[in-house]
C-alpha positions as CSV (number, residue, x, y, z in Angstrom):
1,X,138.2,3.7,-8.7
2,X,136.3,1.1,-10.8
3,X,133.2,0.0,-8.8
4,X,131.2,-3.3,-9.8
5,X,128.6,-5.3,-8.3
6,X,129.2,-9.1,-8.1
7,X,126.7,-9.4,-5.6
8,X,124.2,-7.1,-3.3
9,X,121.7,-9.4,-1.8
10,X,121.2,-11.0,1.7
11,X,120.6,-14.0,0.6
12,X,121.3,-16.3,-2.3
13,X,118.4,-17.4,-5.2
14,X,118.3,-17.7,-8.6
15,X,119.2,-13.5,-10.4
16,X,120.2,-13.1,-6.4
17,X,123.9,-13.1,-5.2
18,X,125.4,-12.6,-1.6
19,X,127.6,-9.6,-1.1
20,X,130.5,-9.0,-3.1
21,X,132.0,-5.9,-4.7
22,X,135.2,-5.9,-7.3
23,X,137.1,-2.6,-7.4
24,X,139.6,-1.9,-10.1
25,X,139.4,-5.5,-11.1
26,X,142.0,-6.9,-8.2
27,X,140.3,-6.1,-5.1
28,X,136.8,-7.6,-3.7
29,X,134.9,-6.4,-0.9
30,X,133.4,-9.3,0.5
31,X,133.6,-12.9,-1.1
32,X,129.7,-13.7,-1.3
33,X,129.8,-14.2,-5.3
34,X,133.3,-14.3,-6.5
35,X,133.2,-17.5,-8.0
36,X,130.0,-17.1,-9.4
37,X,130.9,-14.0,-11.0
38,X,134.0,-14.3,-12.4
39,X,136.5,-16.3,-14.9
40,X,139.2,-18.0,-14.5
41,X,141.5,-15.5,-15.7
42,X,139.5,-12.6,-13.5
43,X,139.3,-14.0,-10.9
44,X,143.5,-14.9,-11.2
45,X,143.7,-10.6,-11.0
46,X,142.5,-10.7,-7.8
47,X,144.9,-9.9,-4.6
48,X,143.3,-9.2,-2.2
49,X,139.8,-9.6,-0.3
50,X,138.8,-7.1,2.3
51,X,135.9,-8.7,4.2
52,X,133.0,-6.5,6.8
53,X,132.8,-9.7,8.9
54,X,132.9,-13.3,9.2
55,X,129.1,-14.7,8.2
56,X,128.9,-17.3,5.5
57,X,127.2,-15.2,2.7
58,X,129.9,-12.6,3.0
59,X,133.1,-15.0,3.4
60,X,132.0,-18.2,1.4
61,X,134.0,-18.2,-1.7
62,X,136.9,-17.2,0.0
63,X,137.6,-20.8,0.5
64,X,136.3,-21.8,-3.0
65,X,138.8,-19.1,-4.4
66,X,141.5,-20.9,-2.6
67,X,140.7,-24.2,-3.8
68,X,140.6,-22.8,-7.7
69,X,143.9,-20.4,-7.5
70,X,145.8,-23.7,-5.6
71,X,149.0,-24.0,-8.0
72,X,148.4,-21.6,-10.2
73,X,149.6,-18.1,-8.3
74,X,152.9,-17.9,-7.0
75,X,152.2,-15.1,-4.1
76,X,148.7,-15.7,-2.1
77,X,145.8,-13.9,-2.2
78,X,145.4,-11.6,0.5
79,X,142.7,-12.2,3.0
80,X,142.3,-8.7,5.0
81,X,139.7,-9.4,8.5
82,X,139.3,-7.8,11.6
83,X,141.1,-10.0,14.1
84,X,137.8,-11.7,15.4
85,X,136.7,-12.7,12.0
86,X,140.2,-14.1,11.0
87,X,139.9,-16.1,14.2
88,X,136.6,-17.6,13.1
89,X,138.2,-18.0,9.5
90,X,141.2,-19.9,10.1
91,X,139.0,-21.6,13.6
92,X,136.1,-22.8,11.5
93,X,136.7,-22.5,8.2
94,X,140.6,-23.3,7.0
95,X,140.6,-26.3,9.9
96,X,141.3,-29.4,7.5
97,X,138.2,-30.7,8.5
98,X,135.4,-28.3,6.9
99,X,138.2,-27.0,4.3
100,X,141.4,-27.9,3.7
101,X,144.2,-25.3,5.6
102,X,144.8,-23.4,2.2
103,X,146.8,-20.9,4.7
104,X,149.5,-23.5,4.7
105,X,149.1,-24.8,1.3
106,X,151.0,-26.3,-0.9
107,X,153.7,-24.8,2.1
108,X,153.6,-23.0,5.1
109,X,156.1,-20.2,3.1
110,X,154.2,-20.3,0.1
111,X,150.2,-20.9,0.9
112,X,147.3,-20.0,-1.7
113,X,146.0,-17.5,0.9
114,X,147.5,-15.1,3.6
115,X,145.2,-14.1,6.6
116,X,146.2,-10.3,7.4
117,X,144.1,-9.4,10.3
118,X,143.1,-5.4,11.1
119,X,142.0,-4.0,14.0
120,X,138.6,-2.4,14.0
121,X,139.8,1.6,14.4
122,X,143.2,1.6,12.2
123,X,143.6,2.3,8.7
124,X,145.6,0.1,6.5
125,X,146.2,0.4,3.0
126,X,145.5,-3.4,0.4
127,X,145.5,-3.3,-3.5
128,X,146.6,0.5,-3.4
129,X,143.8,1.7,-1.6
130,X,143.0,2.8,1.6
131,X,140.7,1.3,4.0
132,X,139.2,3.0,7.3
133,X,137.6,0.6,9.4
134,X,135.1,1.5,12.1
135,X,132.8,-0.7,14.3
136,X,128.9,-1.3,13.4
137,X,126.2,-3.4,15.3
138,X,126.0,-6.4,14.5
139,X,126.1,-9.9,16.7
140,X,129.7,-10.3,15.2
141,X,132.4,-8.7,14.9
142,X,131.5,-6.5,11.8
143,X,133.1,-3.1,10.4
144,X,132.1,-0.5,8.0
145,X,134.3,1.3,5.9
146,X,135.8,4.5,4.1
147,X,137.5,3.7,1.3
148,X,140.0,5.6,-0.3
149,X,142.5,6.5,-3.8
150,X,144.0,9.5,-4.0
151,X,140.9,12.2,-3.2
152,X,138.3,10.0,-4.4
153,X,136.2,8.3,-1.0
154,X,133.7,6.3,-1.4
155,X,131.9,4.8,2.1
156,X,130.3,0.8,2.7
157,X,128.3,0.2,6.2
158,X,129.3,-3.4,6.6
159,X,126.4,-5.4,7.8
160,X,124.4,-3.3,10.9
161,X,121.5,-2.1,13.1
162,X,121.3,1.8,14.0
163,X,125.1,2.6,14.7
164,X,127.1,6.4,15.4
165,X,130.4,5.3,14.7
166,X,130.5,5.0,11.3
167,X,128.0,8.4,10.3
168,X,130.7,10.2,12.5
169,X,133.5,8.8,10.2
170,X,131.4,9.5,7.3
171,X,130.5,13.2,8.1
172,X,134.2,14.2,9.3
173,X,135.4,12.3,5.4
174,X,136.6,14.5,2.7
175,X,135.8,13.0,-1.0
176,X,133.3,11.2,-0.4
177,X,131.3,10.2,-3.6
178,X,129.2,7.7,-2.5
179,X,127.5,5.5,-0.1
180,X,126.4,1.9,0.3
181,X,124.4,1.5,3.2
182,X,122.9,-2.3,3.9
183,X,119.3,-2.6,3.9
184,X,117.6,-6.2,4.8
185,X,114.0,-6.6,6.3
186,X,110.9,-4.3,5.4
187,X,109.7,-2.4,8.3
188,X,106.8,-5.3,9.7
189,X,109.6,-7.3,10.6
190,X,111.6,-4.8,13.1
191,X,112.1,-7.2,16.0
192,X,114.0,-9.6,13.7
193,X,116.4,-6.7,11.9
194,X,116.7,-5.0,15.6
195,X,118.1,-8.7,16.3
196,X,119.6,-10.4,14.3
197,X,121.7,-6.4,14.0
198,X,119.9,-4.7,10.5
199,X,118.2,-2.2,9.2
200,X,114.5,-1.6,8.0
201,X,113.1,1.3,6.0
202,X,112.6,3.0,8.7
203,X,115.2,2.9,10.6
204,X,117.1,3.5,7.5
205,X,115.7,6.8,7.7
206,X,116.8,7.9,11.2
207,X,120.2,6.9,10.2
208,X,120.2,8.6,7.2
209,X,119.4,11.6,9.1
210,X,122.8,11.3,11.2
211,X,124.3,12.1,7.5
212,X,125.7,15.9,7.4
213,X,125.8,15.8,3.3
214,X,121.7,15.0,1.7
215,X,122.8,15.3,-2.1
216,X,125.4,12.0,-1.7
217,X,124.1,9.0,-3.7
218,X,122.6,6.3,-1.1
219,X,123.0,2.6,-2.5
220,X,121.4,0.4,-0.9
221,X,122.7,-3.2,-0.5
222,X,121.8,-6.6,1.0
223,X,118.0,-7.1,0.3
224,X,116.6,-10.5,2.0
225,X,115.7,-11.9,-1.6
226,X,112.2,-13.1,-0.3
227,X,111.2,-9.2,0.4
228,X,112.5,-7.2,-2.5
229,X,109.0,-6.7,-3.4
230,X,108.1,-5.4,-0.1
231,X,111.4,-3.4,0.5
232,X,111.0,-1.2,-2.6
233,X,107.7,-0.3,-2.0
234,X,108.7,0.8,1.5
235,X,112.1,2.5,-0.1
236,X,110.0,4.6,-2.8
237,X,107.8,5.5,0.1
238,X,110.6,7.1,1.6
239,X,110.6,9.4,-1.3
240,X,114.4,10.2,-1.1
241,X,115.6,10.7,-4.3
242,X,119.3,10.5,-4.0
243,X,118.3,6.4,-3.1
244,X,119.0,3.4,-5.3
245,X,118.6,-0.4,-4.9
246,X,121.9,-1.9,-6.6
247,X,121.4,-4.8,-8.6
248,X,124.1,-7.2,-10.3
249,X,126.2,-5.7,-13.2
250,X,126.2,-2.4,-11.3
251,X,129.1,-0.4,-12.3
252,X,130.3,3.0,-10.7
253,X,133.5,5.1,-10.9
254,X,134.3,7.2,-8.0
């Protein structure tokens, strides 16, 4: 599997871009910075979107993709979401009234963008992977992931406070090669990760310590912009080598 970073931050600035990960070239995980990221012609390649959960910075350009691939596909983009999250998506989002109804679009039979909604606990397969969704904290409906083609695993947390679910699915996982794990406040501002459902340095740590394996790679994702500075101080204090802060242009094969 191909693995590049469109986007790893929880928030959007200038060098900063919301959540979104390309694998193989055809698949993103998350939609926080496809349109920003990519051409025309890339982003044209692209068949499907699996998405953790339904906030704006990780669904955003779904609707943006829509309006850019509108006559020029002719099968949809699939739009795989837990069944809460598709709700909200076709609720608040593909409406006609915020967005136009791209679901339907130009034709009921032959829209720009299919919903396929998952449920939280059942694997399913899109863009010839394999997806394992489990449940994570968080105030929405949010998943993490184990991610899979042929023997190679790689494993994403989704957005989420201190969880069990998904280290169980992680430690009981063959192939794993890596893992993303979300990181957003620096540890002075517990009471707002605890909730608003993320994690701090230190409570990065006690989940880390639920992990079975200590020689994976730990990539940490979705940095609040305004506290980089902050957060890796407090991550080098950790003095866990196997971490590393993605940034844009990251690029992995597992």
């Amino acid at each position: 599997m191909k693995f590049r970073v469109l986007g790893c931050s929880g928030g959007e600035l200038p060098q900063h871009r919301t959540t979104c990960f390309l694998v193989d070239g055809k698949l993103a995980i998350d939609a926080g910075a496809l349109t920003s990221s990519l051409s025309l012609s890339q982003l044209l390649k692209v068949d499907d979107v699996v998405l953790t959960h339904s906030h704006l910075d990780h669904v955003k350009d779904v609707p943006l993709l829509a309006d850019l691939l509108a006559g020029r596909r002719t099968t949809p983009v699939r739009v795989h979401a837990s069944t809460e999250c598709a709700r909200t998506l076709r609720k608040n989002i593909f409406n006609g009234k915020l967005w136009p109804d791209f679901t339907r679009i130009p034709s009921p039979g032959h829209p720009v963008m299919e919903l396929r909604p998952f449920t939280t606990r059942r694997a399913f397969r899109a863009g010839g992977l394999r997806f394992q969704p489990v449940p994570v904290r968080h105030p929405v409906e949010s998943v993490g992931f184990v991610v899979s083609k042929g023997r190679s695993s790689f494993a994403i947390s989704g957005d989420t406070g201190p969880t069990t679910g998904f280290w169980r699915l992680v430690n009981q996982s063959a192939g794993i090669k890596a893992l993303l794990v979300e990181l957003s406040f620096p540890n002075a501002l517990q009471r707002l990760a605890d909730l608003s459902g993320h994690l701090t340095p230190q409570t990065l740590a006690r989940e880390l310590a639920k992990l079975d394996r200590g020689d994976l790679p730990i990539l940490l994702y979705h940095l609040k912009p305004t506290h980089v500075p902050q957060l890796r101080r407090e991550v080098a204090a950790l003095r866990m080598p196997n971490l590393r802060i993605l940034k844009v242009g990251d690029s992995f094969t597992f």
